[in-house]
N, CA, C and O atoms as CSV, one atom per row, in Angstrom:
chain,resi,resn,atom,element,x,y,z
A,1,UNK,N,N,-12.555,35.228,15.699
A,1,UNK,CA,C,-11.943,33.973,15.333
A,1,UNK,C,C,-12.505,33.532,13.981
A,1,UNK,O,O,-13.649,33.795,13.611
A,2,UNK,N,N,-11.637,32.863,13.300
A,2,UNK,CA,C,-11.817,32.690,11.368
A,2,UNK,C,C,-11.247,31.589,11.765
A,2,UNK,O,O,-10.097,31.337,12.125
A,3,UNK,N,N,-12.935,30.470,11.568
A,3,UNK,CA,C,-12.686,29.079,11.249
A,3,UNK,C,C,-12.684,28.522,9.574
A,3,UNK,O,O,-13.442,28.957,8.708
A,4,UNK,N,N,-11.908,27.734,9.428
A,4,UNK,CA,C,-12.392,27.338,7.761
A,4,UNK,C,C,-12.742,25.963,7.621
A,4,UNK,O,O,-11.838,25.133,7.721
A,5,UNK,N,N,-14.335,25.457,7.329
A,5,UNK,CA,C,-14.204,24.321,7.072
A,5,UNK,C,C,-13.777,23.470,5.763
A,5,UNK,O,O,-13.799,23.748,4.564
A,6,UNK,N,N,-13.445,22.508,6.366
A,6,UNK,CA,C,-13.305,21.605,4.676
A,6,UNK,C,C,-13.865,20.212,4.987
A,6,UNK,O,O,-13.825,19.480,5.975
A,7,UNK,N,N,-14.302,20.144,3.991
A,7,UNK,CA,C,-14.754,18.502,3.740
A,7,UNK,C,C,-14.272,17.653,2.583
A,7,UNK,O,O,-13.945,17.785,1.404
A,8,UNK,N,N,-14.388,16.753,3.471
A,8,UNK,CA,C,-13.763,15.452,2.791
A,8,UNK,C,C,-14.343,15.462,1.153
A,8,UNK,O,O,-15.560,15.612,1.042
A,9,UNK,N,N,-13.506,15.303,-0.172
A,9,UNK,CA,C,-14.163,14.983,-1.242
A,9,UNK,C,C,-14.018,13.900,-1.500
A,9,UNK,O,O,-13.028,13.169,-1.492
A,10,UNK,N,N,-15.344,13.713,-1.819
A,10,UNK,CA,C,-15.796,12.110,-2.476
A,10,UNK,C,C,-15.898,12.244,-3.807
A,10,UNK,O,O,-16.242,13.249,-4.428
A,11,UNK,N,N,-15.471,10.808,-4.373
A,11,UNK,CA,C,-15.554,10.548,-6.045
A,11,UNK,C,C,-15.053,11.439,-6.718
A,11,UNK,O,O,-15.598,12.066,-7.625
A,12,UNK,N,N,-13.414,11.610,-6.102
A,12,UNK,CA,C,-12.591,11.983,-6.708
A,12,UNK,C,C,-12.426,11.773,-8.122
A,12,UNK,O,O,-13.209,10.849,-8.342
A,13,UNK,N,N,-11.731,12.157,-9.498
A,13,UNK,CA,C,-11.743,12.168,-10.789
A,13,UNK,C,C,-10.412,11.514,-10.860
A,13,UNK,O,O,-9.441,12.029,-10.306
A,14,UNK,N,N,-10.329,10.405,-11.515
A,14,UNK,CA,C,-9.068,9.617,-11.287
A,14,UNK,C,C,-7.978,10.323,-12.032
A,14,UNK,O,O,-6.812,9.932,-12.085
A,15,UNK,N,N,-8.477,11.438,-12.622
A,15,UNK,CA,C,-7.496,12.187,-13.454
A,15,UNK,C,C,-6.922,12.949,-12.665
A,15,UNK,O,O,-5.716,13.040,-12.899
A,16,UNK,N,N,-7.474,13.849,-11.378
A,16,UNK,CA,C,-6.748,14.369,-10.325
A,16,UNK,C,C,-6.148,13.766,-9.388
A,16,UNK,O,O,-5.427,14.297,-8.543
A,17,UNK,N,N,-6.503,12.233,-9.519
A,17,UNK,CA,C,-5.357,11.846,-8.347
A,17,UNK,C,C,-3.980,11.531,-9.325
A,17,UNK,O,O,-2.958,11.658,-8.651
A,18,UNK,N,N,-3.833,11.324,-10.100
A,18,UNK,CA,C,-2.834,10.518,-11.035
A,18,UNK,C,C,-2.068,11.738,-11.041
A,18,UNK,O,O,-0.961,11.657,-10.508
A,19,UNK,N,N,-2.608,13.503,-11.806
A,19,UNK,CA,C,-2.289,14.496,-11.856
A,19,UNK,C,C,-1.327,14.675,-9.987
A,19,UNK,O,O,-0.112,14.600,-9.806
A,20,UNK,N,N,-2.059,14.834,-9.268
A,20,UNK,CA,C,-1.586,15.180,-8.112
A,20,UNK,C,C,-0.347,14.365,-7.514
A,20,UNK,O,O,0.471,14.949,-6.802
A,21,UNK,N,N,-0.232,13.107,-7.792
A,21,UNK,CA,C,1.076,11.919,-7.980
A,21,UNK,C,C,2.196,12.715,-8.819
A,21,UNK,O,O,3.185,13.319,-8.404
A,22,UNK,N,N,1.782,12.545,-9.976
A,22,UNK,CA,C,2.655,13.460,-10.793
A,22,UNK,C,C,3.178,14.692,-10.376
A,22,UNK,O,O,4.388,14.874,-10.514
A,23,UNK,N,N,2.115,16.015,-9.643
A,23,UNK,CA,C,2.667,17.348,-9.026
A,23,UNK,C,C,3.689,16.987,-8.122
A,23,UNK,O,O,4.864,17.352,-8.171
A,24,UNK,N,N,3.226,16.341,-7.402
A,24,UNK,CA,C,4.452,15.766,-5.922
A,24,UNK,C,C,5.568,15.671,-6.625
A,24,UNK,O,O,6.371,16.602,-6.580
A,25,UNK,N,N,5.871,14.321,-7.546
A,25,UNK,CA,C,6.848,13.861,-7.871
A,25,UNK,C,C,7.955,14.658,-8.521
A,25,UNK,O,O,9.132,14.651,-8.161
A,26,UNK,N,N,7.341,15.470,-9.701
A,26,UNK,CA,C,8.019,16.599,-10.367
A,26,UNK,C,C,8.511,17.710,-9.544
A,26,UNK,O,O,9.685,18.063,-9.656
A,27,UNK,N,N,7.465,18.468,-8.477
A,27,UNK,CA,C,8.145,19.430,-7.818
A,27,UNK,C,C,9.121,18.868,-6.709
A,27,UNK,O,O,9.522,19.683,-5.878
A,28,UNK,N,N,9.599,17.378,-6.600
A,28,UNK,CA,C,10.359,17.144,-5.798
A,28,UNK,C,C,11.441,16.260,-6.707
A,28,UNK,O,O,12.371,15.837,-6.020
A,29,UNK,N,N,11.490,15.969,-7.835
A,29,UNK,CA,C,12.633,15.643,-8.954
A,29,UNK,C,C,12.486,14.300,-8.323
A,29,UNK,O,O,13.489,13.599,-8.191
A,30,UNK,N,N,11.502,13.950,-7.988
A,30,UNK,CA,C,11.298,12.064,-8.003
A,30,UNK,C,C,10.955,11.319,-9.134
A,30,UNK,O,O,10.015,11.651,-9.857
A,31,UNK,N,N,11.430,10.646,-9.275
A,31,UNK,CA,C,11.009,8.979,-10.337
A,31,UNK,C,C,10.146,8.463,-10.035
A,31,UNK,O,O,9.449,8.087,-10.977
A,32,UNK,N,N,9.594,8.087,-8.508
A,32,UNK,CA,C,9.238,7.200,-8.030
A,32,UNK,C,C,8.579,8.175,-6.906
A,32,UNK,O,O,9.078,9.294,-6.785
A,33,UNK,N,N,7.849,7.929,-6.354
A,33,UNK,CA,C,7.296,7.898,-4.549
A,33,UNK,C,C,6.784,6.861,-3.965
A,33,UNK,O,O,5.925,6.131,-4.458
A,34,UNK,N,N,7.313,6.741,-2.834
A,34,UNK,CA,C,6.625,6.099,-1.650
A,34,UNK,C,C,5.590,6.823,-0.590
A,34,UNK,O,O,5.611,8.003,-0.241
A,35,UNK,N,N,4.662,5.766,-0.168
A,35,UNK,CA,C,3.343,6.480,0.421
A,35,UNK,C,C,4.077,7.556,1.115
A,35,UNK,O,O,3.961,8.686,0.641
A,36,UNK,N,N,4.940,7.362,2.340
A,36,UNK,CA,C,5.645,8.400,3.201
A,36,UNK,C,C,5.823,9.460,1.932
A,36,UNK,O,O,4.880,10.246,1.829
A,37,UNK,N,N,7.013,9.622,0.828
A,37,UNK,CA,C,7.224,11.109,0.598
A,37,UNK,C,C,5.815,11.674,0.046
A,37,UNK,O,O,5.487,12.855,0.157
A,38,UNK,N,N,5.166,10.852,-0.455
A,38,UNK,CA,C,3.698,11.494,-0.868
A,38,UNK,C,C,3.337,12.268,-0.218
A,38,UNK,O,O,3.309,13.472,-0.471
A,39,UNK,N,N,2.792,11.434,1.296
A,39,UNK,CA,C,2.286,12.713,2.363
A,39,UNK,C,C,3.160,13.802,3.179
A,39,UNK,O,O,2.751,14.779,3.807
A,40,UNK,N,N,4.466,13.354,2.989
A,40,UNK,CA,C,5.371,14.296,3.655
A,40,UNK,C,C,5.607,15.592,2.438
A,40,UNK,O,O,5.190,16.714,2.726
A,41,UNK,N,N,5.969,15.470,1.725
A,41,UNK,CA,C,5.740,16.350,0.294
A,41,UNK,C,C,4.472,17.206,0.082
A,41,UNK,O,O,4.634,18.165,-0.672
A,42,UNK,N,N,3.203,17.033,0.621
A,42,UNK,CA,C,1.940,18.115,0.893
A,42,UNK,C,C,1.109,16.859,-0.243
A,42,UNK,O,O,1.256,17.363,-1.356
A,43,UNK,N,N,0.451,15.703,-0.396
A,43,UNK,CA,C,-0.053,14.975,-1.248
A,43,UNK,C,C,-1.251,15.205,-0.227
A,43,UNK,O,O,-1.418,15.064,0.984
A,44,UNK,N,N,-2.329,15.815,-1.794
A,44,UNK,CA,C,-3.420,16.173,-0.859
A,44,UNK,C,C,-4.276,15.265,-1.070
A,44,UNK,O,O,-5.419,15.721,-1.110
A,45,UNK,N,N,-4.214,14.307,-1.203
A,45,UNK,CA,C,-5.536,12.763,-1.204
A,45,UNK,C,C,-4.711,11.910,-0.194
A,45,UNK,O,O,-3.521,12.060,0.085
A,46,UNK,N,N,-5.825,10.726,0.437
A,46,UNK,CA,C,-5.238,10.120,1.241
A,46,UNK,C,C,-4.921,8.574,0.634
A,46,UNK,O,O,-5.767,8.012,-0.061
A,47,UNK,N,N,-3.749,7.995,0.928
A,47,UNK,CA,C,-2.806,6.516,0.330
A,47,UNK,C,C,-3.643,5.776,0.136
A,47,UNK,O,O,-3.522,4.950,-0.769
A,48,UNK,N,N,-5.113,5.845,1.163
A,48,UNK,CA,C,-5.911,4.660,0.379
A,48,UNK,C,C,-7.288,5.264,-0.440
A,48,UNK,O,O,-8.386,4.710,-0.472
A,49,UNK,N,N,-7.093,5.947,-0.784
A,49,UNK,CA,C,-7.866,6.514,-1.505
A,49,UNK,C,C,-7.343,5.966,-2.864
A,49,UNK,O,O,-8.036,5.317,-3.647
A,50,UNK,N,N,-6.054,6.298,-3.051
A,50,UNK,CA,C,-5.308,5.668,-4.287
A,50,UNK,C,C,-5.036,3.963,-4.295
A,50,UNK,O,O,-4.567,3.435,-5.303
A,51,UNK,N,N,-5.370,3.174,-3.095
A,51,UNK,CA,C,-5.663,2.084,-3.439
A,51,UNK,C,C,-6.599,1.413,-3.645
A,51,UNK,O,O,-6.557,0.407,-4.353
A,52,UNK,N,N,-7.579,1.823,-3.090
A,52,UNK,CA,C,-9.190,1.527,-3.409
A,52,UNK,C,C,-9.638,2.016,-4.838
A,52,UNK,O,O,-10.536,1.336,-5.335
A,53,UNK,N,N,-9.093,3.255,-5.715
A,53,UNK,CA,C,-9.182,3.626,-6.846
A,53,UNK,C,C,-8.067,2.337,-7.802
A,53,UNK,O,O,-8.557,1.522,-8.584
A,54,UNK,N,N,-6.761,2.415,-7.538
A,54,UNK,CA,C,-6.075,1.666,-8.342
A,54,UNK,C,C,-5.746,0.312,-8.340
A,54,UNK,O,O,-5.247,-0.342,-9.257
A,55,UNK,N,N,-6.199,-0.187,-6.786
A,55,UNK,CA,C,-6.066,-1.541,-7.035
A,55,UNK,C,C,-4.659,-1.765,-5.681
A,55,UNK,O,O,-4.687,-2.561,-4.742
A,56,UNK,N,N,-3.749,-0.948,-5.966
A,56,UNK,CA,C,-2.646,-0.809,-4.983
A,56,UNK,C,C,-1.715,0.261,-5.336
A,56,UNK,O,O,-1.752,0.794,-6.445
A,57,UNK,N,N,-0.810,0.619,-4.347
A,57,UNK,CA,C,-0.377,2.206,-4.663
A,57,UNK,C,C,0.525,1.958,-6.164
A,57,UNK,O,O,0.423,2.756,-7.096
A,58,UNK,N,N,1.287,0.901,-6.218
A,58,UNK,CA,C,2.372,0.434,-7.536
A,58,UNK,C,C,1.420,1.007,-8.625
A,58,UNK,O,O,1.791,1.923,-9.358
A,59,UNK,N,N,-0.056,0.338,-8.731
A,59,UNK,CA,C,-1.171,0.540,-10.260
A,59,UNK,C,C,-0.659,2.203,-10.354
A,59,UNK,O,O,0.166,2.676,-11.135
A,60,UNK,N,N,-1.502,2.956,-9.205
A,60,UNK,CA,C,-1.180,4.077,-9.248
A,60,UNK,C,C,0.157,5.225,-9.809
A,60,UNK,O,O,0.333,6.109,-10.647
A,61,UNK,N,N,0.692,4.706,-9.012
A,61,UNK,CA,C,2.359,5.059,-9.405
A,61,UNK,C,C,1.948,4.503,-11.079
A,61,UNK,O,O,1.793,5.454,-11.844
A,62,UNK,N,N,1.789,3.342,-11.617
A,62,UNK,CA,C,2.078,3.227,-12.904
A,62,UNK,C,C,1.365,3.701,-14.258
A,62,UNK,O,O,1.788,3.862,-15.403
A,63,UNK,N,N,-0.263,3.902,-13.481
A,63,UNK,CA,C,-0.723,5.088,-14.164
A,63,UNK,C,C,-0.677,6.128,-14.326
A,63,UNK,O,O,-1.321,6.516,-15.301
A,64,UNK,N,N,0.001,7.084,-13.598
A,64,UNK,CA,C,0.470,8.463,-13.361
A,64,UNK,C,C,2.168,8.584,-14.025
A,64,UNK,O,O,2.934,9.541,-13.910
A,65,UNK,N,N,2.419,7.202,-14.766
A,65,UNK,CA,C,3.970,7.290,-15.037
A,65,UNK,C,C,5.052,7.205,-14.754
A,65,UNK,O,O,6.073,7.237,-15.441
A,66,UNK,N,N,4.925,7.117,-13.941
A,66,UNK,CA,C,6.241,6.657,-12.495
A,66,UNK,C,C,6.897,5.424,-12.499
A,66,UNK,O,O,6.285,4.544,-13.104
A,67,UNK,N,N,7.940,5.109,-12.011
A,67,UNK,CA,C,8.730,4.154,-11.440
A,67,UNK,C,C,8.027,3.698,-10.393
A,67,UNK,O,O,7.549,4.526,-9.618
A,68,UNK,N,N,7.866,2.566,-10.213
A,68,UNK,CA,C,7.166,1.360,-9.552
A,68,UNK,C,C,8.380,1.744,-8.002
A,68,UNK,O,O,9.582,1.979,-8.124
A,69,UNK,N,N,7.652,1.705,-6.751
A,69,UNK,CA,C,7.991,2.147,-5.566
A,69,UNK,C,C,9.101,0.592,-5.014
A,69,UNK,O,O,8.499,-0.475,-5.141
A,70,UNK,N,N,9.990,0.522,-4.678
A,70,UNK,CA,C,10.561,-0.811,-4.794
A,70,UNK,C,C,10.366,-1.525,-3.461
A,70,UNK,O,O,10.743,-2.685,-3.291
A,71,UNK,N,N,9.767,-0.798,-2.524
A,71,UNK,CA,C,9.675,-0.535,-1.060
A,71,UNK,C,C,8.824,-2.294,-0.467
A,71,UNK,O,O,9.097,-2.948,0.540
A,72,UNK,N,N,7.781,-2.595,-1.561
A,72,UNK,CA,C,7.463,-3.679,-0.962
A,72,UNK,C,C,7.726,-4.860,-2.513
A,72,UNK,O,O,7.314,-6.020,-2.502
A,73,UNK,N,N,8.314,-4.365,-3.464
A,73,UNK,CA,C,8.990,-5.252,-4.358
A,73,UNK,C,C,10.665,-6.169,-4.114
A,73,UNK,O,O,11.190,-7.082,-4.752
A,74,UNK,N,N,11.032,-5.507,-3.077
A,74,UNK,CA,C,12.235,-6.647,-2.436
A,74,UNK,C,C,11.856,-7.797,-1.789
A,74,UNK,O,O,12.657,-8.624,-1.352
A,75,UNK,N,N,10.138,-7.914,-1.680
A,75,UNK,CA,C,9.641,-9.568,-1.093
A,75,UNK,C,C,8.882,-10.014,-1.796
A,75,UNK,O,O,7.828,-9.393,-1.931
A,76,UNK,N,N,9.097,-11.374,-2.609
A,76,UNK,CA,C,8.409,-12.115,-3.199
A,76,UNK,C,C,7.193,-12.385,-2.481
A,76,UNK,O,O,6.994,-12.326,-1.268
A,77,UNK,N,N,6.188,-12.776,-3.680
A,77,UNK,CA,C,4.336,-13.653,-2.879
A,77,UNK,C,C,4.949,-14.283,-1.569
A,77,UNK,O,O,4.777,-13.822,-0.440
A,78,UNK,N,N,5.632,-15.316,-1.859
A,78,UNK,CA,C,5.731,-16.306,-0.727
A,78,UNK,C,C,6.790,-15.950,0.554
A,78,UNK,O,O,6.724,-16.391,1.702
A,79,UNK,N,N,7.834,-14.966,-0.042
A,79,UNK,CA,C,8.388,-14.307,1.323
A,79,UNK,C,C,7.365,-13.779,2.120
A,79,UNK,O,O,7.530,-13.788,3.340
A,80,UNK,N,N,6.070,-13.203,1.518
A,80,UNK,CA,C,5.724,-12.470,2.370
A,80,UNK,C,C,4.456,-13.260,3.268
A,80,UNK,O,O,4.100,-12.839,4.369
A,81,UNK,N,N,3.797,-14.563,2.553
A,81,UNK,CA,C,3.446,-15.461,2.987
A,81,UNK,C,C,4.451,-15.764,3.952
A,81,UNK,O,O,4.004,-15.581,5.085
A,82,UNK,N,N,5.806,-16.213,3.945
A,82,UNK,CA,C,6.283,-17.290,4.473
A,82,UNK,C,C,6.657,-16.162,6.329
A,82,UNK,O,O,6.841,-16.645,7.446
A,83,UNK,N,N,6.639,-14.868,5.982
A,83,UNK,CA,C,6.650,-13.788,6.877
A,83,UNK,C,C,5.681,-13.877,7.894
A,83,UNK,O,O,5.867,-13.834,9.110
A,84,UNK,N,N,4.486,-14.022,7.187
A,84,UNK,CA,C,3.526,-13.767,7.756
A,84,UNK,C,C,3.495,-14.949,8.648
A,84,UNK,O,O,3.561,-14.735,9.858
A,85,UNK,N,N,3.383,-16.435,8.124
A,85,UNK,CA,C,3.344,-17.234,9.241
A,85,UNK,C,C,4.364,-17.721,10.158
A,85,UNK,O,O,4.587,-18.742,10.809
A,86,UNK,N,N,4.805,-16.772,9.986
A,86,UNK,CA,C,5.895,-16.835,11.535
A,86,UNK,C,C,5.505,-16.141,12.371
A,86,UNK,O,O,5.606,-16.467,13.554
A,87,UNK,N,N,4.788,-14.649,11.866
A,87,UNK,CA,C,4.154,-13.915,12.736
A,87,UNK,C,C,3.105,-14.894,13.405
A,87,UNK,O,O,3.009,-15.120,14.611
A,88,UNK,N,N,2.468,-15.338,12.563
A,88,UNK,CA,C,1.305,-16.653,13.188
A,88,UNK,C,C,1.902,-17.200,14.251
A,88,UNK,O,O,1.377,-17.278,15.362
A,89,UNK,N,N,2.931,-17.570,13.983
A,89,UNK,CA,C,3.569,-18.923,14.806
A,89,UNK,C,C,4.026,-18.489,15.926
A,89,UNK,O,O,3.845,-19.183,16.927
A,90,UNK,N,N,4.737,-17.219,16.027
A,90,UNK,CA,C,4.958,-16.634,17.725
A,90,UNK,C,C,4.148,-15.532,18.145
A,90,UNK,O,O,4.447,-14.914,19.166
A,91,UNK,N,N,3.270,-15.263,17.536
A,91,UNK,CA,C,1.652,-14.834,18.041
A,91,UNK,C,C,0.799,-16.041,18.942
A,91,UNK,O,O,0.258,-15.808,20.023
A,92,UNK,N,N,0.803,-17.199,18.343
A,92,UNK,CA,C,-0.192,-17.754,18.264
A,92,UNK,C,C,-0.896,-17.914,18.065
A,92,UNK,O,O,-1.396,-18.971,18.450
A,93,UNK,N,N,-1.731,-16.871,17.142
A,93,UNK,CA,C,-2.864,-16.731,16.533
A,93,UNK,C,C,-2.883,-16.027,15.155
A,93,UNK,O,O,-1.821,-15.687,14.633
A,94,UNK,N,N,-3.937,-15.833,14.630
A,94,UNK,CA,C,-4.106,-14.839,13.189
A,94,UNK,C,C,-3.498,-14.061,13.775
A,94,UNK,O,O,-3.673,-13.869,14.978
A,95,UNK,N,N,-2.610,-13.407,13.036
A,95,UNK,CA,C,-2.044,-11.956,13.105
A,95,UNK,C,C,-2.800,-11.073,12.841
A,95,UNK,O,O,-3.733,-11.568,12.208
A,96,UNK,N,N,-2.953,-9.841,12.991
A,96,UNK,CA,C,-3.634,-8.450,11.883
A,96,UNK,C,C,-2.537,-7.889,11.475
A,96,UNK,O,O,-1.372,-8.169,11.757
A,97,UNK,N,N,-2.962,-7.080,10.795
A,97,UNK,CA,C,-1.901,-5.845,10.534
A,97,UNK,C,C,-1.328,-5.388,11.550
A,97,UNK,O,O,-0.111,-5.530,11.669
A,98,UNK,N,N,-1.916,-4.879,12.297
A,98,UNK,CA,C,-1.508,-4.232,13.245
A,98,UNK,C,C,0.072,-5.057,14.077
A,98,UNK,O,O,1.121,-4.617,14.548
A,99,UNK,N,N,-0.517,-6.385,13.899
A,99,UNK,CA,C,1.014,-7.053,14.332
A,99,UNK,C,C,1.629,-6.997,13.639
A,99,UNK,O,O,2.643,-7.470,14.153
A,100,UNK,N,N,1.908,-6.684,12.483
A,100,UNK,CA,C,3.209,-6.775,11.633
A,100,UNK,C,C,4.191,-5.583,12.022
A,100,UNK,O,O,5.304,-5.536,11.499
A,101,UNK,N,N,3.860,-4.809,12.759
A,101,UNK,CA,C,4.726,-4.256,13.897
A,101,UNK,C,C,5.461,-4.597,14.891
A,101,UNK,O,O,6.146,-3.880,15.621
A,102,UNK,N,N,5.271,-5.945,14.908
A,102,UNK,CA,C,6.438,-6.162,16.715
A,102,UNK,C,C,7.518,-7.026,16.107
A,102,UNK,O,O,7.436,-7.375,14.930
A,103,UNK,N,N,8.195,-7.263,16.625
A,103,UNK,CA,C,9.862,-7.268,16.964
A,103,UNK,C,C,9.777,-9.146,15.461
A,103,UNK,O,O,10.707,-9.459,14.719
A,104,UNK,N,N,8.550,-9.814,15.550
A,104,UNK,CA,C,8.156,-11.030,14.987
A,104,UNK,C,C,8.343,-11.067,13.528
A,104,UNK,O,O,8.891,-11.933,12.845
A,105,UNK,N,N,7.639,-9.673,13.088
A,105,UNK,CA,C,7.797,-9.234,11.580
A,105,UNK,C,C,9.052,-8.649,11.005
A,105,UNK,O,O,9.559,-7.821,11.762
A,106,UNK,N,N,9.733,-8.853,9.816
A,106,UNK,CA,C,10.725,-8.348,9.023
A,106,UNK,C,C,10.074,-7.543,8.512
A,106,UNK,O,O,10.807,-6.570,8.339
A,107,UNK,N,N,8.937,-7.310,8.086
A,107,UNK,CA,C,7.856,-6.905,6.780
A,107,UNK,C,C,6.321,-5.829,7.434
A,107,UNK,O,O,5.350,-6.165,8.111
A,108,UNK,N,N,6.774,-4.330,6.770
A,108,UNK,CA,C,5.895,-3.710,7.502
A,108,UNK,C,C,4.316,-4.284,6.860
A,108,UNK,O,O,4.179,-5.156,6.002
A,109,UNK,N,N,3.117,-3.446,7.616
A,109,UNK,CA,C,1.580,-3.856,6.789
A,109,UNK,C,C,1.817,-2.898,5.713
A,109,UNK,O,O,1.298,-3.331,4.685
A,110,UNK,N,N,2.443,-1.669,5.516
A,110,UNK,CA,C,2.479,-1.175,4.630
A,110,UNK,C,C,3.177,-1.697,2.987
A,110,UNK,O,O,2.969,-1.300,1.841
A,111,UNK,N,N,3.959,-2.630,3.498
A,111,UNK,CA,C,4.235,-3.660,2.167
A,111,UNK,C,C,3.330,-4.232,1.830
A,111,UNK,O,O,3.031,-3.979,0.663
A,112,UNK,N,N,2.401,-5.268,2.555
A,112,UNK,CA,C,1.867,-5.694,2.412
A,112,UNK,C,C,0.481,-5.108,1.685
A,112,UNK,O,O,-0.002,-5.628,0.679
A,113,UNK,N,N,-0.038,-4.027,2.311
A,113,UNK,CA,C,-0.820,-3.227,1.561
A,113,UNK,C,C,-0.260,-2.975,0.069
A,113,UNK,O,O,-0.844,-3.436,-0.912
A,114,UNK,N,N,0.527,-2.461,0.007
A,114,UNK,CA,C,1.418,-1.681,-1.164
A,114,UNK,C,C,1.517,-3.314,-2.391
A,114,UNK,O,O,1.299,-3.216,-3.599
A,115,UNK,N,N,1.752,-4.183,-1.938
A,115,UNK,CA,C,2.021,-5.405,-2.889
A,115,UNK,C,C,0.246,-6.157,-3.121
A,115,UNK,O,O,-0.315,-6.559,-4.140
A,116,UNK,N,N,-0.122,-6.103,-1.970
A,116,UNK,CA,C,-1.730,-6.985,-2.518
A,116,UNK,C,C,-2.685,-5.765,-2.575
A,116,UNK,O,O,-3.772,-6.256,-2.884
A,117,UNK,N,N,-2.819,-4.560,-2.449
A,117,UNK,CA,C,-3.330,-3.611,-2.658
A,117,UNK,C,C,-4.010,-2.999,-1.329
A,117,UNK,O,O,-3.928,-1.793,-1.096
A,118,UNK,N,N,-4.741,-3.961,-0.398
A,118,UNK,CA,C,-5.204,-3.791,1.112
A,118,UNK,C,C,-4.307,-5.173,1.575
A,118,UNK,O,O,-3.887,-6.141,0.940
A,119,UNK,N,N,-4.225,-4.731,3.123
A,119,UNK,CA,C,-4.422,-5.968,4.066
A,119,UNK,C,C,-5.912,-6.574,4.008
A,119,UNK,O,O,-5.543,-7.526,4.695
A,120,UNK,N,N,-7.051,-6.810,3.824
A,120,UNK,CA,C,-7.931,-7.617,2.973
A,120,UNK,C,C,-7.432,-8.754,2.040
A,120,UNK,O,O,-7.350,-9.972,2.195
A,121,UNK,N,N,-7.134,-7.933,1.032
A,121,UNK,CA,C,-6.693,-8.705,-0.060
A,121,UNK,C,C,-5.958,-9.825,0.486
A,121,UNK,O,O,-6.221,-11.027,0.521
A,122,UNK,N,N,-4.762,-9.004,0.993
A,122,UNK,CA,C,-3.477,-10.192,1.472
A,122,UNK,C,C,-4.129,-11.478,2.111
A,122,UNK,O,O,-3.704,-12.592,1.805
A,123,UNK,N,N,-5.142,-11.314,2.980
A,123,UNK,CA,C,-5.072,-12.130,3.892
A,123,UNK,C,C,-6.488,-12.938,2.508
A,123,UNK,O,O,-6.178,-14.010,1.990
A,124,UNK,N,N,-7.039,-12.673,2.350
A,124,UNK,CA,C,-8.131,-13.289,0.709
A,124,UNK,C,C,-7.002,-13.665,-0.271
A,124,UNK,O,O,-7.428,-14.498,-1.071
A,125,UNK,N,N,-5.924,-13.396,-0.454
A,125,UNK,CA,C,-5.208,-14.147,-1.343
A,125,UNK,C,C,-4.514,-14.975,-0.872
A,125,UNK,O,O,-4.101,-15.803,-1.683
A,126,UNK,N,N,-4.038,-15.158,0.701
A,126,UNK,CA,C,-3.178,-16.038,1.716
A,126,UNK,C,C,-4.109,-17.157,1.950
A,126,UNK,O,O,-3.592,-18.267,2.084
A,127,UNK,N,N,-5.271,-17.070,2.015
A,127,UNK,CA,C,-6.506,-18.140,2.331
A,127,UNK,C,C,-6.528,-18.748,0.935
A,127,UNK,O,O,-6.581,-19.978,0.961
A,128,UNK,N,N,-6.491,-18.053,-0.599
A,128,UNK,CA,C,-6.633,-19.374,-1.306
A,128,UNK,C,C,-5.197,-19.949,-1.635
A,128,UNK,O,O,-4.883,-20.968,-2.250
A,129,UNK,N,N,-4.386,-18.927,-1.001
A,129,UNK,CA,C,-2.985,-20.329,-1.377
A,129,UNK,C,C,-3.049,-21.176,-0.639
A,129,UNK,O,O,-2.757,-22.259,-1.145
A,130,UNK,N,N,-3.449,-21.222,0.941
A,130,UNK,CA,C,-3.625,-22.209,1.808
A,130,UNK,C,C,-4.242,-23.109,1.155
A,130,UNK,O,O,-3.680,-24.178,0.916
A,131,UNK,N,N,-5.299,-22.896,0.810
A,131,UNK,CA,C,-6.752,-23.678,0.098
A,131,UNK,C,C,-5.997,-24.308,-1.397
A,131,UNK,O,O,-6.275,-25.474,-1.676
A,132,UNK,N,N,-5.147,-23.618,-2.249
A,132,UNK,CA,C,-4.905,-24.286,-3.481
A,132,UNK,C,C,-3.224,-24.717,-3.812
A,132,UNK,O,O,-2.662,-25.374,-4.688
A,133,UNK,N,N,-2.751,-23.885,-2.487
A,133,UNK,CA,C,-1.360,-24.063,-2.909
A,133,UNK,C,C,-0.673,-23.525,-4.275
A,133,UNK,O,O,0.359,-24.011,-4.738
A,134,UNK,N,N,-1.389,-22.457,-4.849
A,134,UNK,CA,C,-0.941,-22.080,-5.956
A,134,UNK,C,C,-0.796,-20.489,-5.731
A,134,UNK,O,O,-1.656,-20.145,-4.920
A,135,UNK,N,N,0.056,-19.297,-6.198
A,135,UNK,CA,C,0.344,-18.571,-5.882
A,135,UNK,C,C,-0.429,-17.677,-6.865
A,135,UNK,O,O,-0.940,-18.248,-7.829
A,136,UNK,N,N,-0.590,-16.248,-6.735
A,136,UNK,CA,C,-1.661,-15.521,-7.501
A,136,UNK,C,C,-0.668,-14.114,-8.043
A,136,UNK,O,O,-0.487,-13.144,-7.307
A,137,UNK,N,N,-0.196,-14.201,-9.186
A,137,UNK,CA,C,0.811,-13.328,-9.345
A,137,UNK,C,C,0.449,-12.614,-10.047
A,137,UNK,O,O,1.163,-11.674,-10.396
């Protein structure tokens, strides 16, 4: 029996992930990708790897040259605020991500990731609009 290990690489070279965005896209005549064709296409880094490096997958996509993914650009800041607390409201409680899955949400976490860069963020940028009422664009 022929096992092969591999390990995880750390401190990736931001020049190979941008490069590897680009391989996908070209050998599949895309403009654009979304996280899905990334990994369905053989994208050998993982989606948040490229958001913790770029900030959110869009930076990425826009450093590597690409067309901006439109996937979580059809909801404005406050649609997706105004989304979210509905999820609040027939939850009853903080939502997570994880709820933006049931029948409550219009709006996957993966937008949400994809537009504030983590679910972190979202919910750190949803707390100071609460707090200032001003939107962070």
């Amino acid at each position: 029996m022929d096992i092969t290990i591999k390990l995880n690489e750390r401190n990736i070279d931001e020049n190979n992930l941008i490069s590897d965005l680009q391989k996908i896209a070209n050998e599949n005549n895309f403009a654009t990708l979304s996280t899905k064709e990334y990994k369905e296409n053989g994208g050998k880094y993982g989606v948040n790897t490229f958001r913790r490096r770029f900030g959110s997958w869009n930076n990425a996509l826009t450093k590597a040259g690409l067309s901006l993914s439109t996937n979580n650009l059809k909801y404005s800041q406050i649609e997706l605020y105004e989304n979210y607390i509905n999820v609040c409201e027939n939850l009853g409680k903080q939502a997570s991500g994880r709820d933006m899955g049931t029948e409550f949400s219009k709006v996957s976490t993966a937008t949400y990731e994809n537009h504030f860069g983590s679910w972190n963020n979202f919910i750190a940028e949803f707390v100071e609009y609460l707090n200032t009422g001003e939107l962070n664009y």
